[in-house]
C-alpha positions as CSV (number, residue, x, y, z in Angstrom):
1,X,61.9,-73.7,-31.1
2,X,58.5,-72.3,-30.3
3,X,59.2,-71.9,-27.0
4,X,62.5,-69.4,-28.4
5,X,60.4,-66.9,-29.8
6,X,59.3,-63.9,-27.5
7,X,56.8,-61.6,-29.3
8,X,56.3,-57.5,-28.3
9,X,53.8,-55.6,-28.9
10,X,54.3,-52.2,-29.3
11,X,51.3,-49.6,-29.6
12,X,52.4,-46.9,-32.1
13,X,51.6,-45.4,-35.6
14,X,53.8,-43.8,-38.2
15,X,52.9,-40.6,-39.6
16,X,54.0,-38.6,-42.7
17,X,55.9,-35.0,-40.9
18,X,57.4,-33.0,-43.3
19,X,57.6,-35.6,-45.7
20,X,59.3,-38.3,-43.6
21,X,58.2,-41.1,-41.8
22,X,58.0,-40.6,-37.9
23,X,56.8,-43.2,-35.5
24,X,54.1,-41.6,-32.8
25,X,53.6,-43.2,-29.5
26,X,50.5,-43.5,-27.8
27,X,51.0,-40.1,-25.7
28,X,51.6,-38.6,-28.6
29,X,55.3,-38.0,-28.6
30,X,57.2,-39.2,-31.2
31,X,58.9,-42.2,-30.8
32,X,63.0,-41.1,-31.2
33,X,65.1,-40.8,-27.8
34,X,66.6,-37.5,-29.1
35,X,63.0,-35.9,-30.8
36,X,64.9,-33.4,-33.4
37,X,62.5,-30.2,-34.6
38,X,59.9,-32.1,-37.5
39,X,59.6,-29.1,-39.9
40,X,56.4,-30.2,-41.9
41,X,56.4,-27.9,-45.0
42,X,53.3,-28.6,-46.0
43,X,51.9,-26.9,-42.9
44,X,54.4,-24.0,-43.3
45,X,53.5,-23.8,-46.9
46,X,49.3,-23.6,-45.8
47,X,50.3,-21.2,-43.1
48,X,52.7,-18.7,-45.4
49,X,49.7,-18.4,-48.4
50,X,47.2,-17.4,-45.7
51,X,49.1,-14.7,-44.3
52,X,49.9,-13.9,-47.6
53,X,45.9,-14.3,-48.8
54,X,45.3,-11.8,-45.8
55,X,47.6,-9.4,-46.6
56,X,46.9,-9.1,-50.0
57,X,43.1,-8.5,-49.1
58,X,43.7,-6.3,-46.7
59,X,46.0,-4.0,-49.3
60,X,42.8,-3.6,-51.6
61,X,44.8,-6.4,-54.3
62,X,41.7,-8.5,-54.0
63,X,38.0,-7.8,-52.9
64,X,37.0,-10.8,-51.9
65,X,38.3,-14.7,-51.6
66,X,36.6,-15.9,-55.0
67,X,39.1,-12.8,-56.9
68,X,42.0,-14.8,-54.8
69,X,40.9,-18.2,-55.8
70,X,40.6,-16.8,-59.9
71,X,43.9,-15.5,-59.8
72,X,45.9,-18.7,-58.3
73,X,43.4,-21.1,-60.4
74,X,42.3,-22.9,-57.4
75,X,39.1,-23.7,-55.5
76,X,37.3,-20.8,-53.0
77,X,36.3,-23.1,-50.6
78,X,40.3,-23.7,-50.5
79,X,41.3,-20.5,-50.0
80,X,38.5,-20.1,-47.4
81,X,39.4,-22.9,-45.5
82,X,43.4,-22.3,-45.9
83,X,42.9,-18.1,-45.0
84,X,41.6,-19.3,-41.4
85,X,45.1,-20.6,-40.6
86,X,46.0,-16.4,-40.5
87,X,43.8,-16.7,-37.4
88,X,46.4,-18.6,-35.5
89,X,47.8,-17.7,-31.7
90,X,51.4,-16.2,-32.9
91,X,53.1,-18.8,-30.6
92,X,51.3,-21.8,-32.4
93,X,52.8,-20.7,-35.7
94,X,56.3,-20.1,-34.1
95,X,55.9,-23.7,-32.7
96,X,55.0,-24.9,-36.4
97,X,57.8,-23.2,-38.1
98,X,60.4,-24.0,-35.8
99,X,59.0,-27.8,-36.1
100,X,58.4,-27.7,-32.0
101,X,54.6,-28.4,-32.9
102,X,52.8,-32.0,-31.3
103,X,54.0,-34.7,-33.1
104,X,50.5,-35.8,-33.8
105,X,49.8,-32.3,-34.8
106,X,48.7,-32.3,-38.9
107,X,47.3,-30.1,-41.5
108,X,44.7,-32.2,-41.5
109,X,43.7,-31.1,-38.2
110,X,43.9,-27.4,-38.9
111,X,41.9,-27.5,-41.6
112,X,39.0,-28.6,-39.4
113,X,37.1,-25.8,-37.2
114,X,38.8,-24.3,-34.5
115,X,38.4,-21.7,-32.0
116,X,38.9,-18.2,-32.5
117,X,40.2,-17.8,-29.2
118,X,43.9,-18.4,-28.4
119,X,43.7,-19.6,-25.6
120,X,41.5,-22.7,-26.9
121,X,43.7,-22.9,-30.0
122,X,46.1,-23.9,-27.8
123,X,44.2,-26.3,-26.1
124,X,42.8,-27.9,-29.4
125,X,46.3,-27.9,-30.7
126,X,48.3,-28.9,-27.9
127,X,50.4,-26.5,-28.4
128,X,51.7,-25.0,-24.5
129,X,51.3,-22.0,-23.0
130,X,50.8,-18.3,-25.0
131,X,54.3,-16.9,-24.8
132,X,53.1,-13.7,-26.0
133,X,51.1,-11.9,-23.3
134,X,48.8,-9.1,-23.6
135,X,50.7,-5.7,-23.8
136,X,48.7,-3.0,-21.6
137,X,49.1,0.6,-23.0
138,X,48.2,3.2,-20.3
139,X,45.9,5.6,-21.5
């Protein structure tokens, strides 16, 4: 009967997106024929408090990150980590909200350093090229 059994190995990993189990292939696509949009709401979630962080700085309703921090009950270093996320290229966070971000794409990995830069944001990220060009404004 031993000689019945054929064995496959498969290289992939399952990952938590949105709060659902996906499979990722090596390449780092996700392993489903038809890939449907993976909304992961705990990166929209991160994204929408640091714009609204941002904002509410910028409007004078806060001095300063630690006044943020007080005022939600959480940890500065949080905020400061989660505020950088405001520094996004615009077509990364349309990617992320419209779930067409890499499947191996996490929070985890925004919350590390990344560039300023757009253009090496989207390199870091994955994510392809910047839809929204620069707009010239004669003078």
């Amino acid at each position: 009967m031993d000689s019945d059994v054929i064995s496959v190995n498969l290289p992939m990993t399952f990952k938590l997106r949105g709060g659902r189990k996906v499979i990722v292939l090596p390449d780092g696509t996700q392993g489903s024929p038809a890939p449907m949009a993976t909304i992961d709401n705990t990166m929209i979630k991160a994204i929408a408090r640091a714009f609204r962080w941002q904002k509410l700085l910028e409007n004078g309703t806060y001095g300063c990150l630690e006044d943020i921090a007080k005022a939600e009950k959480i940890g500065a270093s949080f905020v400061s980590r989660i505020i950088r996320l405001a520094l996004l290229a615009p077509d990364i966070v349309e990617a992320i909200l419209a779930g067409k971000q890499p499947a191996d794409l996490t929070l985890k990995d925004l919350m590390l350093p990344f560039p300023v830069e757009w253009s090496g944001q989207r390199e870091r990220f994955g994510v392809g090229g910047g839809g929204l060009s620069p707009v010239s404004i004669p003078a």
